[in-house]
NUPASE-86446 format. One record per residue: residue number from 1; x negated, y negated, z of N, C-alpha, C, CB in turn. Coordinates in nm, 3 decimals. Glycine has a CB too. Example, Ala and Ser with C-alpha at 12.3 -4.5 7.8 and 13.67 -1.06 7.14 Angstrom:
REM NUPASE-86446
+-----+---------+---------+---------+---------+---------+---------+---------+---------+---------+---------+---------+---------+
|   k |    n_c1 |    n_c2 |    n_c3 |   ca_c1 |   ca_c2 |   ca_c3 |    c_c1 |    c_c2 |    c_c3 |   cb_c1 |   cb_c2 |   cb_c3 |
+-----+---------+---------+---------+---------+---------+---------+---------+---------+---------+---------+---------+---------+
|   1 |  -1.319 |   0.569 |   0.780 |  -1.230 |   0.450 |   0.780 |  -1.320 |   0.330 |   0.780 |  -1.131 |   0.447 |   0.905 |
|   2 |  -1.285 |   0.225 |   0.708 |  -1.367 |   0.106 |   0.714 |  -1.290 |  -0.003 |   0.787 |  -1.408 |   0.060 |   0.572 |
+-----+---------+---------+---------+---------+---------+---------+---------+---------+---------+---------+---------+---------+
This chain:
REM NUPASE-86446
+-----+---------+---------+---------+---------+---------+---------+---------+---------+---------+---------+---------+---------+
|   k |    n_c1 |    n_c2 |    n_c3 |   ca_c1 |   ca_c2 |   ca_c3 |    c_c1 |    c_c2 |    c_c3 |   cb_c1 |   cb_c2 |   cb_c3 |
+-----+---------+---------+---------+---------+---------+---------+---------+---------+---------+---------+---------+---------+
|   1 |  -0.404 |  -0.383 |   1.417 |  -0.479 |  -0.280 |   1.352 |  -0.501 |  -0.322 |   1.208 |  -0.407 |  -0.145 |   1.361 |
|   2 |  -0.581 |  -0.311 |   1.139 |  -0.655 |  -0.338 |   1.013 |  -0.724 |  -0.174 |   0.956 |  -0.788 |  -0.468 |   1.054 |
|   3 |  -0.716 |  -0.133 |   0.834 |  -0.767 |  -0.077 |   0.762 |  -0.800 |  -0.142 |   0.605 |  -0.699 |   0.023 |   0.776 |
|   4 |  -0.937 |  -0.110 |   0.590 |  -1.000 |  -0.168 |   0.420 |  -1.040 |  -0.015 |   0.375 |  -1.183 |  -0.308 |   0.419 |
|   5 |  -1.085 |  -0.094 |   0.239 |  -1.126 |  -0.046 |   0.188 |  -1.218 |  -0.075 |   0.065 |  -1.056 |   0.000 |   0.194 |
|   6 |  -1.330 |  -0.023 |   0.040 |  -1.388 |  -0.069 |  -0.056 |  -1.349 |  -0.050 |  -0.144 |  -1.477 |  -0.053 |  -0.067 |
|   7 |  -1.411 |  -0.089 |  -0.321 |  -1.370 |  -0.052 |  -0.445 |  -1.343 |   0.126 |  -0.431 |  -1.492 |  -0.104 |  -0.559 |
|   8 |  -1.227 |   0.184 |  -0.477 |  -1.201 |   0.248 |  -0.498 |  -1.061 |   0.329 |  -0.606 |  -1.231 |   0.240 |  -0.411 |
|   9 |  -1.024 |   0.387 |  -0.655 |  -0.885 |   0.481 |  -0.694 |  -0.791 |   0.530 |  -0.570 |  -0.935 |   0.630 |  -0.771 |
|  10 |  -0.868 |   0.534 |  -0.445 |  -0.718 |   0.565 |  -0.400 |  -0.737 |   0.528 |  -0.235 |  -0.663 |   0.752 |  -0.434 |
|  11 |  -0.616 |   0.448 |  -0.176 |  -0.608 |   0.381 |  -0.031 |  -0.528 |   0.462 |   0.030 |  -0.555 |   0.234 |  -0.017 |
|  12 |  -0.536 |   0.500 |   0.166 |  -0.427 |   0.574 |   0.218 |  -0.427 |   0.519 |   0.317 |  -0.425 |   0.710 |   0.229 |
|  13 |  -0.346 |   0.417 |   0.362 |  -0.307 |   0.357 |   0.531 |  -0.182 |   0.384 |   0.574 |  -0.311 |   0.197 |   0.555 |
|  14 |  -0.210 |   0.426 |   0.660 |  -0.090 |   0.462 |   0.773 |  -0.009 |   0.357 |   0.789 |  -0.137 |   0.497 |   0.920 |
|  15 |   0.056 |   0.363 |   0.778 |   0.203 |   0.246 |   0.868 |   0.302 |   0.255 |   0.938 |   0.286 |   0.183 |   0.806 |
|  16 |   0.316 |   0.154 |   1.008 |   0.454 |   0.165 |   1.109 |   0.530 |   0.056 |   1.118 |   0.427 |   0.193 |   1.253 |
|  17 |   0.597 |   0.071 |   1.068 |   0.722 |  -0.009 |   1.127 |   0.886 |  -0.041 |   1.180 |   0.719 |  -0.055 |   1.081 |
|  18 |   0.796 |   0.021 |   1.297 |   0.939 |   0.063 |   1.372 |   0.916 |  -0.031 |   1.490 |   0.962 |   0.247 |   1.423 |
|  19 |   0.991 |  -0.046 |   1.616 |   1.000 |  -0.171 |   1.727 |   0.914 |  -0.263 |   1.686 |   0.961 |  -0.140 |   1.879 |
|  20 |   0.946 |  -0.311 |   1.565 |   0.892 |  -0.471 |   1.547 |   0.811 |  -0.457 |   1.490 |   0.850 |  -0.561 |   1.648 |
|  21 |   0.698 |  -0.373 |   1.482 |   0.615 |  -0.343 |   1.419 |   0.632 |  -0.391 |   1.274 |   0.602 |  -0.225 |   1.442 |
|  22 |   0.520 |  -0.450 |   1.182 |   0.532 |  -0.468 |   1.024 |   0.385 |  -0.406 |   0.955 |   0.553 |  -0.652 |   0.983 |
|  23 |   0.359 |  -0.348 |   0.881 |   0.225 |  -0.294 |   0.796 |   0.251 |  -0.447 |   0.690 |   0.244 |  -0.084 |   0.694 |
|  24 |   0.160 |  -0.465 |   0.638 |   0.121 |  -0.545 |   0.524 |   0.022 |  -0.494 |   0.409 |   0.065 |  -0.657 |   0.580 |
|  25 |  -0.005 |  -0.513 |   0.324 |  -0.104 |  -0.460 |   0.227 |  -0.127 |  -0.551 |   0.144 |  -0.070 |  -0.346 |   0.157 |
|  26 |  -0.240 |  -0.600 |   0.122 |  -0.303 |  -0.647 |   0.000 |  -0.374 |  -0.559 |  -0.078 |  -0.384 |  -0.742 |   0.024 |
|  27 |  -0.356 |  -0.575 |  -0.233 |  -0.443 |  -0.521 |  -0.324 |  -0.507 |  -0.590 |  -0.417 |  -0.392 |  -0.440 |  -0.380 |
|  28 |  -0.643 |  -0.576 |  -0.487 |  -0.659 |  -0.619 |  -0.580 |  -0.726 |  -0.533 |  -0.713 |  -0.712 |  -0.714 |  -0.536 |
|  29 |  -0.714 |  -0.593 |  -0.809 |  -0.726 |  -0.517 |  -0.937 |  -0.854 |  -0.616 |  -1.001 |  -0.561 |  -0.512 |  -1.038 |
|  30 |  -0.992 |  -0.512 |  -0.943 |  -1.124 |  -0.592 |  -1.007 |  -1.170 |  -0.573 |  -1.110 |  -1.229 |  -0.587 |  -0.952 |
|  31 |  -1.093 |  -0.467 |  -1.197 |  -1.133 |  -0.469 |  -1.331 |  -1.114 |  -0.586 |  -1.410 |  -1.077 |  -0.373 |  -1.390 |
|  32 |  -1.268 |  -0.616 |  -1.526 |  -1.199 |  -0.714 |  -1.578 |  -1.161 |  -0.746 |  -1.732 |  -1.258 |  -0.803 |  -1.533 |
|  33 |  -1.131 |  -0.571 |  -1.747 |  -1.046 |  -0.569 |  -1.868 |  -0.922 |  -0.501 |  -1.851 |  -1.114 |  -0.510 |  -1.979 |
|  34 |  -0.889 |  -0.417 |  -1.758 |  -0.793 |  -0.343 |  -1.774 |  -0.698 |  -0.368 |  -1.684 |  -0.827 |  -0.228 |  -1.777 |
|  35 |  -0.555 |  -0.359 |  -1.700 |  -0.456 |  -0.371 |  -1.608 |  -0.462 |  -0.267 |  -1.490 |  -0.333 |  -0.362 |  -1.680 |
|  36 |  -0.384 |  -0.293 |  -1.383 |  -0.402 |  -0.141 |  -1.290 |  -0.236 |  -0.098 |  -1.306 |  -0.464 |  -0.166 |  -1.077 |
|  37 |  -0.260 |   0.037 |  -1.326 |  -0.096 |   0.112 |  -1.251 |  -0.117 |   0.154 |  -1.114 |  -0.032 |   0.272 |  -1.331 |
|  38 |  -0.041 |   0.078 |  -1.063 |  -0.076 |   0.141 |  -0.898 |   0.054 |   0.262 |  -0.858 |  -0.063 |  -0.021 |  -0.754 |
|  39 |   0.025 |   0.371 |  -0.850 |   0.147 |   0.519 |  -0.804 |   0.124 |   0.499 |  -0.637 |   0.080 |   0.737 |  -0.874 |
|  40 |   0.257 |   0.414 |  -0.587 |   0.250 |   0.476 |  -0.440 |   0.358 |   0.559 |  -0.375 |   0.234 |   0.371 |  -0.350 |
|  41 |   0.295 |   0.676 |  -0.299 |   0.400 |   0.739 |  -0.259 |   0.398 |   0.726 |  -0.061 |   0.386 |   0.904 |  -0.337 |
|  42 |   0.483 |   0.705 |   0.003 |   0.524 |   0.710 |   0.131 |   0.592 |   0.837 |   0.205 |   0.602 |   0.611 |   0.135 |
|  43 |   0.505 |   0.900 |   0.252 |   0.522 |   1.039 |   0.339 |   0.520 |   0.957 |   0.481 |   0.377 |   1.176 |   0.318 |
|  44 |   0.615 |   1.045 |   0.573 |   0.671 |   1.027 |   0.686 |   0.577 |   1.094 |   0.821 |   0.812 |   1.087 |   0.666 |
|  45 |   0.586 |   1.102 |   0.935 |   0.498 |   1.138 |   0.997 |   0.491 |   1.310 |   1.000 |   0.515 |   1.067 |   1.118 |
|  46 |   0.571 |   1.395 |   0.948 |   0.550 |   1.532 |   0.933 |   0.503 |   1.544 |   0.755 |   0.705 |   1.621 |   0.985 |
|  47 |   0.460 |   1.459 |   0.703 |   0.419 |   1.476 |   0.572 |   0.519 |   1.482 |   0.419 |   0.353 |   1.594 |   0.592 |
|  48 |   0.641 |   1.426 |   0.499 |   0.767 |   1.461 |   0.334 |   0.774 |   1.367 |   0.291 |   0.933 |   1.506 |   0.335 |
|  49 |   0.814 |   1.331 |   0.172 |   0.772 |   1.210 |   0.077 |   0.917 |   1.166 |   0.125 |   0.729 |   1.233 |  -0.115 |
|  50 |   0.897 |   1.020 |   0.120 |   1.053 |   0.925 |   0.173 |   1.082 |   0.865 |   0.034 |   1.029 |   0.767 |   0.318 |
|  51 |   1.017 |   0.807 |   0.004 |   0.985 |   0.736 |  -0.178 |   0.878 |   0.715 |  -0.271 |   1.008 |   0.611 |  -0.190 |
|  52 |   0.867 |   0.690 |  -0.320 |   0.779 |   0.690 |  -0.426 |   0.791 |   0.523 |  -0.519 |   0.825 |   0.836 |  -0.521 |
|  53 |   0.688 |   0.466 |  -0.562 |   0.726 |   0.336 |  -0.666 |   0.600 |   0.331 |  -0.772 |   0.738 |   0.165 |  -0.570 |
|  54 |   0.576 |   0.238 |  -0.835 |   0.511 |   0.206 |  -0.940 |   0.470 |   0.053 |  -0.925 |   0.594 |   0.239 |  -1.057 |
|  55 |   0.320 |   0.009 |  -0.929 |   0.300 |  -0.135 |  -0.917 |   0.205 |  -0.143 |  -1.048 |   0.229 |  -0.191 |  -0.761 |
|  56 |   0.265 |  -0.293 |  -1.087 |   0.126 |  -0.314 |  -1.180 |   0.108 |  -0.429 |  -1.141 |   0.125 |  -0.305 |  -1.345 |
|  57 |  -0.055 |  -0.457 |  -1.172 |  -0.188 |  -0.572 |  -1.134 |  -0.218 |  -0.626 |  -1.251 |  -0.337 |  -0.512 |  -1.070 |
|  58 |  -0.206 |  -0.701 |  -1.299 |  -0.296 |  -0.787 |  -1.424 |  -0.431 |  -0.740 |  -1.419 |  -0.307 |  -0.963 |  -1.406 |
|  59 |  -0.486 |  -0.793 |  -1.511 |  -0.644 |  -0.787 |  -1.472 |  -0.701 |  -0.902 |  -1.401 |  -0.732 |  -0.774 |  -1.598 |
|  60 |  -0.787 |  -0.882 |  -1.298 |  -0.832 |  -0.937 |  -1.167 |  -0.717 |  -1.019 |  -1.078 |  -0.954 |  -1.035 |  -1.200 |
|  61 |  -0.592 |  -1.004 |  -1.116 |  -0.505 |  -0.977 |  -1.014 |  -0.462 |  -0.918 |  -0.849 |  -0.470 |  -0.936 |  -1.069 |
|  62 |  -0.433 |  -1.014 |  -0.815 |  -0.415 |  -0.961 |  -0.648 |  -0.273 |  -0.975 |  -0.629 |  -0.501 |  -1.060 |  -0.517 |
|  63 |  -0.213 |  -0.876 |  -0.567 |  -0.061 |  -0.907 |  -0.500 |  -0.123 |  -0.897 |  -0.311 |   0.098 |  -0.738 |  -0.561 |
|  64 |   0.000 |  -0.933 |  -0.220 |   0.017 |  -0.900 |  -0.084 |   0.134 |  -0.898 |  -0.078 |  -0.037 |  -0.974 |   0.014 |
|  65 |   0.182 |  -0.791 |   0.052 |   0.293 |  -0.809 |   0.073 |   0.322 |  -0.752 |   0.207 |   0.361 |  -0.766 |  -0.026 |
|  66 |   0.455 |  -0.748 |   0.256 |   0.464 |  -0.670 |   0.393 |   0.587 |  -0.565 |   0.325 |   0.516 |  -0.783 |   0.558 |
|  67 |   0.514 |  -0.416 |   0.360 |   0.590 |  -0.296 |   0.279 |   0.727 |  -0.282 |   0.330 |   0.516 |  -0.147 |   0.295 |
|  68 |   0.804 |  -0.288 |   0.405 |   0.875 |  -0.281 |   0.455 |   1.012 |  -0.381 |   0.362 |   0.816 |  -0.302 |   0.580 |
|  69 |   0.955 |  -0.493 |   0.337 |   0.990 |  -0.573 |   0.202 |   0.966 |  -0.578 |   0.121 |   0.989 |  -0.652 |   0.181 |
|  70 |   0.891 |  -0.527 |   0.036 |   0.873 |  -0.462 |  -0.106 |   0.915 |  -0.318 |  -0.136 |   0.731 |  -0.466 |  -0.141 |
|  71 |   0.920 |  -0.218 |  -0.022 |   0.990 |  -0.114 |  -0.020 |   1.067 |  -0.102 |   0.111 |   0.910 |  -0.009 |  -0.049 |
|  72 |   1.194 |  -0.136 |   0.093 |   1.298 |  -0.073 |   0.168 |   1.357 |   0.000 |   0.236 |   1.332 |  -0.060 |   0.151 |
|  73 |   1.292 |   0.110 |   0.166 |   1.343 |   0.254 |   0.228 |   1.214 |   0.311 |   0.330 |   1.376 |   0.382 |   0.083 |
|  74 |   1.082 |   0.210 |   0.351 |   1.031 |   0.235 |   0.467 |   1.067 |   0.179 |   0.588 |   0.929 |   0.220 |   0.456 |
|  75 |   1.160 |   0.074 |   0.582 |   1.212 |  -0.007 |   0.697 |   1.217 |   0.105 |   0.811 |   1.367 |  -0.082 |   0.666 |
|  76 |   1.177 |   0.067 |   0.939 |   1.186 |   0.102 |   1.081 |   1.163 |   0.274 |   1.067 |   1.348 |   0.047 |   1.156 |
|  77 |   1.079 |   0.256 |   1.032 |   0.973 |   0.401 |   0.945 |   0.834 |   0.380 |   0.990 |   0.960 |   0.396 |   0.741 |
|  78 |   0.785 |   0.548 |   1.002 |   0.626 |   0.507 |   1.005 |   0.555 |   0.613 |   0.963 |   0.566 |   0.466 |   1.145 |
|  79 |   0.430 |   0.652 |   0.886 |   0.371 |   0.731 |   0.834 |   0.219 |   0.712 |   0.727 |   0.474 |   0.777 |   0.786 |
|  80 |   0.224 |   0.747 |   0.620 |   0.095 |   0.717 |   0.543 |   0.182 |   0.643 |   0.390 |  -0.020 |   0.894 |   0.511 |
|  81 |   0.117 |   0.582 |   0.378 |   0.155 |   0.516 |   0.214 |  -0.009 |   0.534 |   0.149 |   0.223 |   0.298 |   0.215 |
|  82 |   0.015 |   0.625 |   0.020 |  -0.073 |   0.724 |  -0.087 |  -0.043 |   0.556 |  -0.194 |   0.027 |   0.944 |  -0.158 |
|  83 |  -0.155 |   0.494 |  -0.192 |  -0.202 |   0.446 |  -0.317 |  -0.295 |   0.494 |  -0.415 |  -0.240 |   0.352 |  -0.297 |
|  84 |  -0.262 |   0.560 |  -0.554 |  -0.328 |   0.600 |  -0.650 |  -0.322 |   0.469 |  -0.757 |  -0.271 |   0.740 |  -0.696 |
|  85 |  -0.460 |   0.445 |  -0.810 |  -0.446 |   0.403 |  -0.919 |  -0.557 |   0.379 |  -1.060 |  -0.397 |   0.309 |  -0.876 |
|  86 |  -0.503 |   0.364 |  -1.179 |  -0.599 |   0.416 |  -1.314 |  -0.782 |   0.298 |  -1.291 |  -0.468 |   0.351 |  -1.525 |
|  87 |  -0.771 |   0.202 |  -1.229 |  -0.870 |   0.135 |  -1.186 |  -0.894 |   0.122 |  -1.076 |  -0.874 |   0.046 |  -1.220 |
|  88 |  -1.026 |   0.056 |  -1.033 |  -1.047 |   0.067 |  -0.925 |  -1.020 |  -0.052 |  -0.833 |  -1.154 |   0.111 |  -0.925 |
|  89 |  -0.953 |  -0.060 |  -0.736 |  -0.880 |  -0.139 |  -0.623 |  -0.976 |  -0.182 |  -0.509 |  -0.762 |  -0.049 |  -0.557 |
|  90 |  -0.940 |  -0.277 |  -0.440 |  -1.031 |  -0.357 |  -0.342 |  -0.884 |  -0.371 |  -0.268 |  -1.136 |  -0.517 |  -0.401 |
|  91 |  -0.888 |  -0.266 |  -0.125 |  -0.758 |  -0.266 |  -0.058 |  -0.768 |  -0.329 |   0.096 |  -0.702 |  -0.113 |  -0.054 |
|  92 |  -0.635 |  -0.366 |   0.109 |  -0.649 |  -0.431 |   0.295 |  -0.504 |  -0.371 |   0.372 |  -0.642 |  -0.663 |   0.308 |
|  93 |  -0.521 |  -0.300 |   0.472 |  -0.394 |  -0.278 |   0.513 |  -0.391 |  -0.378 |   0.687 |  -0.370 |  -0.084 |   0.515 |
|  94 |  -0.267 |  -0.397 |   0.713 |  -0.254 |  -0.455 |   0.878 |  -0.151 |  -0.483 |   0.909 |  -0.320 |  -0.571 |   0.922 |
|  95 |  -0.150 |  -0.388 |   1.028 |  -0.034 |  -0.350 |   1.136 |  -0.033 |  -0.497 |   1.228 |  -0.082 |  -0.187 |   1.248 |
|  96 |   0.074 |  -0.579 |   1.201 |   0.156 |  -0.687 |   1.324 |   0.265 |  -0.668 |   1.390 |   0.198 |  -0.806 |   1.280 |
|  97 |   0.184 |  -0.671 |   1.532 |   0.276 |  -0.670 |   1.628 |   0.392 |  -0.767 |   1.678 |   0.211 |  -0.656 |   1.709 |
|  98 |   0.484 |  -0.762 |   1.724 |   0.569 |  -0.778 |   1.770 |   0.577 |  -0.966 |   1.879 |   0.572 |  -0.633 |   1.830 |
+-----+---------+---------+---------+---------+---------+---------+---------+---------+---------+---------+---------+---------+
């Protein structure tokens, strides 16, 4: 499964990773003066927030990662991860299977 997204302030992809399952996310930060603060928060499948973090992007900066290893406390978890941020983002989410 794959979710994008165009330039935008805010990504919301679902994730799972539970039986093997891993979400991944790339972001990038196309502004090309300003840094990004990226606010993400991770709600569970009835909607309660599990954690919350803080990312920052350089300018025209890209990170990737698989969430589950950059945040912890979604391990063998599954729900929506709320990316907000002060610029506008060029996002990729994708669910690997097992």
């Amino acid at each position: 499964m794959s979710v994008s997204s165009p330039l935008g302030k805010h990504f919301l992809p679902a994730f799972d990773n539970t039986e093997r399952f891993v979400t991944s996310v790339a972001l990038v930060n196309s502004d090309r003066s300003q840094p990004a603060t990226v606010t993400v928060v991770f709600r569970d499948e009835a909607g309660q927030v599990i954690s919350s973090d803080v990312l920052s992007l350089g300018v025209r900066e890209h990170q990737a990662f698989a969430l589950p290893r950059q945040f912890p406390k979604i391990a063998n978890l599954r729900g929506v991860a709320e990316f907000s941020s002060n610029t506008e983002l060029a996002a990729l989410g994708l669910r690997f299977s097992p």
